[in-house]
C-alpha positions, 0 to 999 in steps of 0.5 A, spaced: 500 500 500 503 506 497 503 511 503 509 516 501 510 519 494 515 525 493 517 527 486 522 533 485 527 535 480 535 536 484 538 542 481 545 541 482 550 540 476 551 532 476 546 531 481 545 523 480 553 522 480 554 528 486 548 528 490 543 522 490 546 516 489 552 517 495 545 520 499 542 513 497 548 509 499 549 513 506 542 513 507 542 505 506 549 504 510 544 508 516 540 503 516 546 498 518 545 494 511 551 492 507 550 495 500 558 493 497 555 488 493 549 491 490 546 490 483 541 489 479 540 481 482 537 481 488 542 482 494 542 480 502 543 486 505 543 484 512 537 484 518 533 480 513 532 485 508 533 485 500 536 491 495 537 491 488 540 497 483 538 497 476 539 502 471 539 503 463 543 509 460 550 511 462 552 518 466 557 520 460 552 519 455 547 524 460 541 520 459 542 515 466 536 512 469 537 509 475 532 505 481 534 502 488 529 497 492 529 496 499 525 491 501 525 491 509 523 484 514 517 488 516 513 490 510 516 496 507 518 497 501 522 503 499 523 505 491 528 510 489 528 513 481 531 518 478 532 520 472 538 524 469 534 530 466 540 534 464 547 536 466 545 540 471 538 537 474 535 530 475 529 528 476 528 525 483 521 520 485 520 517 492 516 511 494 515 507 500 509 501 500 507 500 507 503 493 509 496 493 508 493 495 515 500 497 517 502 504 520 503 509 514 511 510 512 513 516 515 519 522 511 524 516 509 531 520 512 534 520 505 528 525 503 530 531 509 537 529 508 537 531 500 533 537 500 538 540 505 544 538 501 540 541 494 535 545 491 529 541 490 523 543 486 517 542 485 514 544 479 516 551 481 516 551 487 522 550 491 521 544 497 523 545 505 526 541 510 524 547 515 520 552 515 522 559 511 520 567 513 518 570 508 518 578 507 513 583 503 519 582 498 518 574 498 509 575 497 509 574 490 514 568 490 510 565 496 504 567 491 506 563 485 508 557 489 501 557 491 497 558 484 503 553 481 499 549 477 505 543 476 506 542 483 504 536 486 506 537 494 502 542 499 504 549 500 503 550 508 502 557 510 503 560 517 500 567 518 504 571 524 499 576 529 503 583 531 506 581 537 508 574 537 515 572 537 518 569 532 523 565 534 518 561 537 513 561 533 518 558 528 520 553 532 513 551 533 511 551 527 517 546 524 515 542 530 508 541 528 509 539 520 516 535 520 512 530 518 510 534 512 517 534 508 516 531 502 509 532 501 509 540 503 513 546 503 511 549 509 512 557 509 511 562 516 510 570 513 513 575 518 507 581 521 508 585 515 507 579 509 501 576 513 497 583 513 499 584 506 496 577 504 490 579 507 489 585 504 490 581 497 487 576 498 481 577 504 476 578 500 477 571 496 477 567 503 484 564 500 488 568 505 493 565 512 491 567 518 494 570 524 496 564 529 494 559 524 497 555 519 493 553 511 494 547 508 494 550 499 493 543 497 495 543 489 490 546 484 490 552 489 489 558 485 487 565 491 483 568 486 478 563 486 473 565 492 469 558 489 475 554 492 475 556 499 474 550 503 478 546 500 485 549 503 484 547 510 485 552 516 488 549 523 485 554 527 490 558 533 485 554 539 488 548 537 495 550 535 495 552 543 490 547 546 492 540 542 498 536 542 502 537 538 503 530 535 497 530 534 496 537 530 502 534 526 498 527 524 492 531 521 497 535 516 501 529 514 494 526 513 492 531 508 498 533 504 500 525 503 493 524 501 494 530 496 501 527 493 497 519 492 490 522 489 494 525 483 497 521 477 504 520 474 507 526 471 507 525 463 515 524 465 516 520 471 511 515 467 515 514 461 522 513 466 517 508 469 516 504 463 522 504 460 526 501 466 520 496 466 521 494 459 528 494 461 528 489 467 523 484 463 528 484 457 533 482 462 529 476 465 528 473 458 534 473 455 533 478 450 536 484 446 536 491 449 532 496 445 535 502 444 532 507 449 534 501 455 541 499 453 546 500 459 555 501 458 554 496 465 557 490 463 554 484 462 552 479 469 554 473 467 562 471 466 560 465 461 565 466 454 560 467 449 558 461 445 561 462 438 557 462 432 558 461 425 556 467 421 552 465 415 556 464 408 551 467 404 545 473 405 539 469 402 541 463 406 544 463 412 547 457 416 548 456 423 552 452 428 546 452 432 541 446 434 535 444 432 533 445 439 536 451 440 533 454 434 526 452 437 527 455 444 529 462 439 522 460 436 519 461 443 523 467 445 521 471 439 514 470 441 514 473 447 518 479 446 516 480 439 513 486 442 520 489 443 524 486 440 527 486 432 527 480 428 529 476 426 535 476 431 541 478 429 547 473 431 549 477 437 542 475 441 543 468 439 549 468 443 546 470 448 540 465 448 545 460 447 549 462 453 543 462 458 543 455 454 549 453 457 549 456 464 550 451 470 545 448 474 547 454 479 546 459 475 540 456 472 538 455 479 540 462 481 536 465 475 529 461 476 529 463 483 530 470 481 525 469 477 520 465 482 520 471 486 519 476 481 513 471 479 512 472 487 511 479 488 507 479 481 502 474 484 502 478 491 500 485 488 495 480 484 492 479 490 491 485 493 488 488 487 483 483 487 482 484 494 481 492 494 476 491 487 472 486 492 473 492 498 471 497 492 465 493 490 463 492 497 464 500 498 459 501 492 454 497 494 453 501 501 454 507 496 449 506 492 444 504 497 446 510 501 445 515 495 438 512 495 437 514 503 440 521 501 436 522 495 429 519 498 430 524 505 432 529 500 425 529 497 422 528 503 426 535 506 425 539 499 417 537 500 417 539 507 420 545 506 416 547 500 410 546 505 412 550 511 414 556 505 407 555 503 404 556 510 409 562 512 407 565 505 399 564 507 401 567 514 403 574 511 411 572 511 412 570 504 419 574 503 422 571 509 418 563 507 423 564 500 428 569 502 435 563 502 441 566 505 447 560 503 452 564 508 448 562 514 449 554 512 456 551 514 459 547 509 460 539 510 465 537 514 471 533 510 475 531 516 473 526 522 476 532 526 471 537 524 465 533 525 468 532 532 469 538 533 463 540 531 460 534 536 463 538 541 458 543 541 452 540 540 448 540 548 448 533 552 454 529 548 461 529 552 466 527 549 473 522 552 476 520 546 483 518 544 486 523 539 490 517 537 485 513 534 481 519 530 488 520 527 489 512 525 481 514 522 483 519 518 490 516 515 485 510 513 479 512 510 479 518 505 472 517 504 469 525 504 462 522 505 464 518 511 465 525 516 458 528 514 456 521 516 459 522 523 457 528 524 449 528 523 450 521 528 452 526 532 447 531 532 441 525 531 444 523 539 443 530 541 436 531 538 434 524 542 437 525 548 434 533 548 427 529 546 428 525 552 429 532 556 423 536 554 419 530 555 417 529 547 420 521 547 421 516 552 425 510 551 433 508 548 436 509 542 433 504 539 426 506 539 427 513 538 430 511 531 424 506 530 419 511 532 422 518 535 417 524 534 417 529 528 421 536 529 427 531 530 434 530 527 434 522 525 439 517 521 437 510 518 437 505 524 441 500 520 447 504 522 446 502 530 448 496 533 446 495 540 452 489 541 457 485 538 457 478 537 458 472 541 465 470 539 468 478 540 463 478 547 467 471 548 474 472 545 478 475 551 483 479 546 476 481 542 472 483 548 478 488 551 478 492 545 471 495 547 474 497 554 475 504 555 478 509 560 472 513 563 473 519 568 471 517 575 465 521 575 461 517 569 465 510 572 468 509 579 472 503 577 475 508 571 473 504 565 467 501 562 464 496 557 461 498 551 459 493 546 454 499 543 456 503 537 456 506 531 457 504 524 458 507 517 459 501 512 463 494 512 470 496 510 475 495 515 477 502 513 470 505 516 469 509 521 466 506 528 463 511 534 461 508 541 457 510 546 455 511 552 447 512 555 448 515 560 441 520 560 438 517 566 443 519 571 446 524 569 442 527 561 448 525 558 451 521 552 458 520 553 462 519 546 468 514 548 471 511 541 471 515 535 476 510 530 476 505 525 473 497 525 475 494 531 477 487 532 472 481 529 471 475 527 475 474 520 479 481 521 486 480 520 
């Protein structure tokens, strides 16, 4: 699963050669692994892991494409791809595959490590291992790298209040986004820049605030007042009310998200296909094409076998066998794709030397091959199990698309009744006037349906920010949080029912049976317990234990299988609760996170 994506130009002369790949080798040798026998083939690096180097091209030729592969013990997968664009850049692509259910990769050291020894960019934009002051002179640079419409990364963007001392709100924010680097450049303007912002750019709702930091994900453009709500604010409460682990997981959350959504640039995908070409050219034997060929010299050791060339041009004879002729015959339907025929006698050499390799050899390359065959059959299957999740994901879509569409109707006809009647009543401007500011937007994120929740009366919150972060990083899913949000206030509205004495009865009835004028949800997405096997499974059980303040619990933990939930996906958002109404009037909100445990998770 790709949880990390970085893709830049180093701008420096002979960057491949000067900068990237020692920063490879130091970053490998970091880890503890031996990288002195490194090459194409597969090599134990040590601790369990595995690495190969493969390239095509050649530094003196100026057209070197290279990739490095780490494959480490538990699960992750590290690429590094550049490509030597010109003599004084290269293009640099990063990826790092973590393992499915996996906590996702953190910046990977040899990121920061090259940004601080080279100017990277990002389209035009220049990427940051910390954060950069930025004056009135440097606006209209900072407002180019927002509207840049090449960049794939984020540009974060901290406003300064007059006042505030600037060495340590620096420090803060560098605290708060170094998880960012890679996937954001992250900016802190100076008082006089942060009031010119908001004077350019106020009326547009594009502008940084004082005290707070935007996210500009990419496609940003700060004339564009239709784009607004896009491009996130953390709020100055929080920057000093919220752990500042926490704060820095939401950002990583939407700049990474924001690299992973896009597609390949153009450049990077045509790099990617011929070092793909190359490697299956290698594995069955054949030619090099002209825009894979490589100077590196040949693996094999073995002399090459002699062949007689052809006496004649319109009838060439060969020193090769009948059975060797016949295995050409296979070879050339498989890569007629790529390559030329008929085959000139050097690749004929070259079938006839893999044909006279030693059982080690031979055993050596089959199981080279057995394992690429492997990692194929694996990405296999994940692809088949992200196309069931998706099917799975569509079916509940579908059937909430019909929910919404049918409570739509339902709310437009209601509306249009109670216009009427106001009209009918002598207040026909106030029945149709419609003020759409009045409306607040839907959240996007599970952190600001929580927040939002915050405020609803007789619900109290006693969650664990860490789980709502692991959610987030999860599901991506932009319907899910409104979801979230209108379970909450349909709690709200039910224990405010019970209150004033309109309802009694638990959750459940209220769903089933509740009265007109209050906010409701489908009562399929309650679930008032578990099943057996997770209330007999001690592991299973232990999960839906939570830690509870002494008023609500003496013993300070409490057993709750009641919960919330939003489809069937692993990745889906689960809340549990506590009914607390008839002591106390309230609704305690304990666990705000992913799918727990059940029978057939894994």
């Amino acid at each position: 699963m790709l949880t990390y994506r970085m893709i830049g130009k180093v701008r420096a002369p002979n960057a491949a050669m000067r900068i990237v790949e020692p920063s490879v080798f130091r970053w490998l040798e970091g880890k503890g692994y031996n990288v002195s026998d490194l090459g194409a083939a597969w090599t134990d690096v040590g601790s369990g892991a595995r690495a190969s180097r493969f390239a095509v091209g050649s530094q003196p030729h100026g057209d070197l494409r290279e990739r490095y592969i780490l494959r480490e013990p538990h699960g992750y997968t590290s690429t590094i791809t550049l490509d030597e664009i010109r003599a004084d850049s290269c293009r640099l692509w990063i990826d790092v595959d973590s393992p499915e259910g996996g906590m996702p990769a953190a910046t990977p050291r040899i990121v920061r490590g090259i940004i601080e020894a080279a100017d990277v960019f990002d389209g035009g934009m220049r990427l940051t291992g910390e954060p950069e002051l930025v004056d009135e002179e440097a606006l209209e640079r900072l407002y180019d790298a927002i509207n840049d419409e090449q960049r794939t990364a984020s540009v974060l963007v901290a406003g300064t209040p007059d006042g505030f001392p600037m060495d340590d709100w620096k420090q803060l924010v560098g605290r708060v986004t170094k998880t960012t680097v890679g996937l954001a450049s992250t900016f802190v303007l100076n008082t006089a820049a942060t009031e010119t912002f908001i004077r350019d750019f106020g009326s547009t709702r594009m502008a940084a605030r004082p005290g707070a930091i935007r996210t500009y994900l990419p496609g940003a453009y700060l004339e564009d007042d239709s784009d607004f709500a896009r491009h996130k604010t953390l709020g100055a409460e929080r920057l000093a009310t919220d752990r500042e682990k926490y704060l820095g997981r939401i950002l990583e959350h939407a700049t990474r998200n924001a690299v992973l959504a896009q597609p390949l640039p153009a450049d990077v995908n045509r790099v990617d296909h011929v070092l793909a070409k190359a490697q299956f050219e290698d594995l069955v034997g054949a030619e090099r094409s002209p825009e894979t060929r490589t100077e590196a010299a040949p693996t094999t050791t073995h002399e090459p076998v002699v062949v007689t060339p052809p006496a004649e041009p319109e009838a060439p004879e060969t020193s090769l066998p009948d059975s060797i002729l016949h295995v050409i015959e296979m070879v050339k339907s498989a890569v007629s794709r790529w390559a030329t025929w008929p085959f000139s006698e050097d690749v004929r050499s070259a079938i006839a030397r893999r044909l006279a390799e030693t059982p080690d050899e031979l055993a050596r390359r089959t199981a080279q091959a057995t394992e690429q065959l492997q990692s194929v059959e694996i990405e296999r299957d994940a692809a088949l199990k992200a196309r069931q999740s998706a099917e799975s994901r569509q079916d509940d879509l579908d059937i909430e698309l019909a929910e919404t569409l049918e409570r739509a109707q339902n709310l437009d006809y209601e509306n249009r009744k109670l216009r009427v009647v106001l009209q009918k009543s002598g207040q026909g401007e106030a029945a149709w006037s419609v003020d759409s500011s009045q409306v607040p937007p839907s959240p996007t994120e599970y952190i600001e349906s929580i927040d939002r929740g915050r405020d609803l009366p007789y619900l109290r919150f006693h969650i664990d920010e860490d789980d709502v972060a692991d959610l987030q990083t999860a599901s991506s899913s932009l319907s899910r949080p409104p979801q979230v949000l209108r379970a909450f206030e349909a709690l709200s509205d039910y224990a405010r029912a019970c209150s004033e004495g309109a309802f009694s009865g638990g959750f459940r009835d209220y769903l089933d049976h509740g009265p007109d004028g209050f906010r409701m949800i489908p009562p399929k997405w309650l679930a008032t317990g578990e099943s057996q096997t997770v209330r007999q499974d001690p592991n299973m059980a232990a999960q839906r234990v939570f830690g509870v303040p002494r008023e609500l619990e003496p013993a300070g933990s409490i057993t709750v299988m009641t919960h919330l939930r939003f489809g069937k996906d692993t990745r889906d958002p689960r809340v549990y609760f506590h009914d607390d109404l008839e002591r106390s009037g309230e609704i305690w909100i304990l666990y705000v996170g992913r799918h727990k445990d059940v029978k057939g998770s894994n």
